[in-house]
C-alpha positions as a LaTeX table, in Angstrom:
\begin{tabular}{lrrr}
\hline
Residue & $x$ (\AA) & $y$ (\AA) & $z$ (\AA) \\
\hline
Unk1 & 107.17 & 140.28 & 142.98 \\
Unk2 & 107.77 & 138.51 & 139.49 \\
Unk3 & 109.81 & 136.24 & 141.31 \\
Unk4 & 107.25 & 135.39 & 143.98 \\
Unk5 & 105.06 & 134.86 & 141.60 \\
Unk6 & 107.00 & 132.41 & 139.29 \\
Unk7 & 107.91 & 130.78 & 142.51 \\
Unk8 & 104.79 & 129.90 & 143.45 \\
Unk9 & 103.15 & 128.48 & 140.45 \\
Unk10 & 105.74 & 126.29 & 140.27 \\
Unk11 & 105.15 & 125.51 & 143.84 \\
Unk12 & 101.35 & 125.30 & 142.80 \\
Unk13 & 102.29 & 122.91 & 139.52 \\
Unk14 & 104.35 & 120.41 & 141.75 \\
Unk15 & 101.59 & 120.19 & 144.23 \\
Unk16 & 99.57 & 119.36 & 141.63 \\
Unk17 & 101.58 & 116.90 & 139.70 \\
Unk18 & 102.06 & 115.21 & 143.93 \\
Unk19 & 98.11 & 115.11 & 143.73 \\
Unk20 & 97.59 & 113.06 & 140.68 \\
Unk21 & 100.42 & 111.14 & 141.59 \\
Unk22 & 99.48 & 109.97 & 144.89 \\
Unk23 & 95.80 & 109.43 & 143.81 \\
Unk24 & 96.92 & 107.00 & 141.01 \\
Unk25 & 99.36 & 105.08 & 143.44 \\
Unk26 & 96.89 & 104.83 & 145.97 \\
Unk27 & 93.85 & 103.99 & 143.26 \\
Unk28 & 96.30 & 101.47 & 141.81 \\
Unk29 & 97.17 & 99.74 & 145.33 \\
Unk30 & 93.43 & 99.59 & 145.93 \\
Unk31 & 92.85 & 98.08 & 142.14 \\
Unk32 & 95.44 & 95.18 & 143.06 \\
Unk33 & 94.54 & 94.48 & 146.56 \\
Unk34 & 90.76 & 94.10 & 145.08 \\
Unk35 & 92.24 & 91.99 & 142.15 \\
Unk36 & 93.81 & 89.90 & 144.58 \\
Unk37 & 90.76 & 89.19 & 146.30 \\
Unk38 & 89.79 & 86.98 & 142.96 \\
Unk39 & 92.19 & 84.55 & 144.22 \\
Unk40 & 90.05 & 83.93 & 147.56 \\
Unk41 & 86.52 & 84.83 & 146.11 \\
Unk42 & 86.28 & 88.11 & 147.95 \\
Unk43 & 86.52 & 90.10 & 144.74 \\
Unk44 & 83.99 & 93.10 & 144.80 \\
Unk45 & 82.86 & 95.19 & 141.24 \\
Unk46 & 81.40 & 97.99 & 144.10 \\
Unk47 & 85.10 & 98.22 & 145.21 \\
Unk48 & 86.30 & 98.73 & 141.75 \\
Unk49 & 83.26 & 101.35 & 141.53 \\
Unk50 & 84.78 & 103.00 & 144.10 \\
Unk51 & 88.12 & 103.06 & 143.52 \\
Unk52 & 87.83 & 104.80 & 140.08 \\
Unk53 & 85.43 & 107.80 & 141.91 \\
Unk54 & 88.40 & 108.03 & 144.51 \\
Unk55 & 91.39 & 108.60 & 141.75 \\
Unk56 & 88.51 & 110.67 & 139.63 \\
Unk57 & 88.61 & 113.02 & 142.76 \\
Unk58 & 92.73 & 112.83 & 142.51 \\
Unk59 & 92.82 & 113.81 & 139.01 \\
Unk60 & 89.96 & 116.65 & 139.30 \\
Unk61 & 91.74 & 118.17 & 142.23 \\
Unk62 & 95.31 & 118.00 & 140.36 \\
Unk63 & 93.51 & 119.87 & 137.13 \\
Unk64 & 92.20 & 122.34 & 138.87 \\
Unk65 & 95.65 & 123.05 & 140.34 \\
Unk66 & 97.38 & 123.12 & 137.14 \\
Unk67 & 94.97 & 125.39 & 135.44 \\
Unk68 & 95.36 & 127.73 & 138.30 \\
Unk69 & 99.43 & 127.53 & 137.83 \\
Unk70 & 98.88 & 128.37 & 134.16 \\
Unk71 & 97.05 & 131.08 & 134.81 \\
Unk72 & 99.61 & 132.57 & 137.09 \\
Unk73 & 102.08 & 131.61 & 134.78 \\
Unk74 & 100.07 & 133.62 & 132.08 \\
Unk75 & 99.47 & 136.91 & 133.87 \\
Unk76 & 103.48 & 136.80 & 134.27 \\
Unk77 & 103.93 & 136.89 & 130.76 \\
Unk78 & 101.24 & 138.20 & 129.09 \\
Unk79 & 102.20 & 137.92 & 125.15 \\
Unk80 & 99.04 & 136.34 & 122.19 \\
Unk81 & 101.08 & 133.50 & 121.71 \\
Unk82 & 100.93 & 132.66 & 126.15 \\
Unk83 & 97.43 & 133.69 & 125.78 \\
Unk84 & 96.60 & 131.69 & 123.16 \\
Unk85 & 98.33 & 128.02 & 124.66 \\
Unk86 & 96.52 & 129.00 & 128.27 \\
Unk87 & 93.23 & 129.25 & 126.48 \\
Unk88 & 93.65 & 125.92 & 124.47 \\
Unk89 & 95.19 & 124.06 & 127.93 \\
Unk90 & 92.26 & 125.87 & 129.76 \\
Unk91 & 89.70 & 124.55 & 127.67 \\
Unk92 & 91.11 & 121.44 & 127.31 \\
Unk93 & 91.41 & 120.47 & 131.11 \\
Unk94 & 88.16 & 122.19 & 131.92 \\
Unk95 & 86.50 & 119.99 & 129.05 \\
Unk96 & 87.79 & 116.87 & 130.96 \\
Unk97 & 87.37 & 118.16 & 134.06 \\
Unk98 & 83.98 & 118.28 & 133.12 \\
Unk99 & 83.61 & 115.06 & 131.83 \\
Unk100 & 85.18 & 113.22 & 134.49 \\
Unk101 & 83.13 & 114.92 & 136.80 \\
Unk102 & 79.99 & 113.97 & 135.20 \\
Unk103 & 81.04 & 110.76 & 134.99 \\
Unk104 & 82.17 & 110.46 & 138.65 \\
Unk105 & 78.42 & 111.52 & 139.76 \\
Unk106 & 76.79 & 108.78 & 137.25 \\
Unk107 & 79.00 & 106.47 & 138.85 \\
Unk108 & 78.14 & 108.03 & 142.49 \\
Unk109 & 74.38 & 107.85 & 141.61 \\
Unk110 & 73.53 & 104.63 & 140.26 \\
Unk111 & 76.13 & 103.07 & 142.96 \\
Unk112 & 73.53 & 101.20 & 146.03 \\
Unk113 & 73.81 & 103.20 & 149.38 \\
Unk114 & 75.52 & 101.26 & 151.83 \\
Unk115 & 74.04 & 101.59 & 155.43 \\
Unk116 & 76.52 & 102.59 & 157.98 \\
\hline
\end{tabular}
C-alpha cells in the first residue's frame, strides 16, 4: 500500500510539474505571437492581460497539485523533521497561491468585458 502510495504522488508531482510546464510554453507562444504583432501594428496590451491570467491559472493548478503530492508524501513518512519542511512548503505555495490568485481576479476585474 506504501508502494501505491509513493507511486502515485510521484505520478501526482509529474502531472504537476507537465501543468506548469505546458502553461508557460503555451503563455510564452501567446507572449511572442502578440509581440510579433508590433511589427504589423496589431499589438494588443488586453492580449498580454490575458495571457498572464491564462499561465496564472497554469501555475495555480500545478501548486495545488504539488501541495497535494507533499502531503501524500508526508503521511508516508511521518517524522518532525517531514512535518516540519511540508508545513514551510505548504505555507509557502499556499501564500503564493494566494497572491497570484488575488492578483489574477484584479486583473480579471478591471479587464473591459468583451461582447460575444
Amino acid at each position: 500500500m506504501s508502494q501505491l502510495l509513493q507511486t502515485i504522488s510521484h505520478i501526482i508531482s509529474y502531472v504537476s510539474i507537465a501543468i506548469i510546464c505546458y502553461g508557460a510554453a503555451l503563455g510564452l507562444l501567446k507572449f511572442i505571437g502578440n509581440e510579433f504583432g508590433r511589427l504589423n501594428h496589431s499589438f494588443s496590451l488586453e492580449k498580454t492581460v490575458q495571457i498572464k491570467i491564462e499561465v496564472g491559472y497554469y501555475l495555480l493548478l500545478g501548486l495545488e497539485f504539488l501541495i497535494a503530492s507533499d502531503i501524500i508524501d508526508t503521511i508516508l513518512n511521518p517524522t518532525f523533521e517531514d512535518l516540519g519542511i511540508l508545513a514551510g512548503t505548504v505555507l509557502i505555495r499556499t501564500g503564493l497561491s494566494f497572491f497570484l490568485n488575488k492578483e489574477i481576479e484584479n486583473i480579471a476585474q478591471n479587464q473591459p468585458q468583451q461582447d460575444k
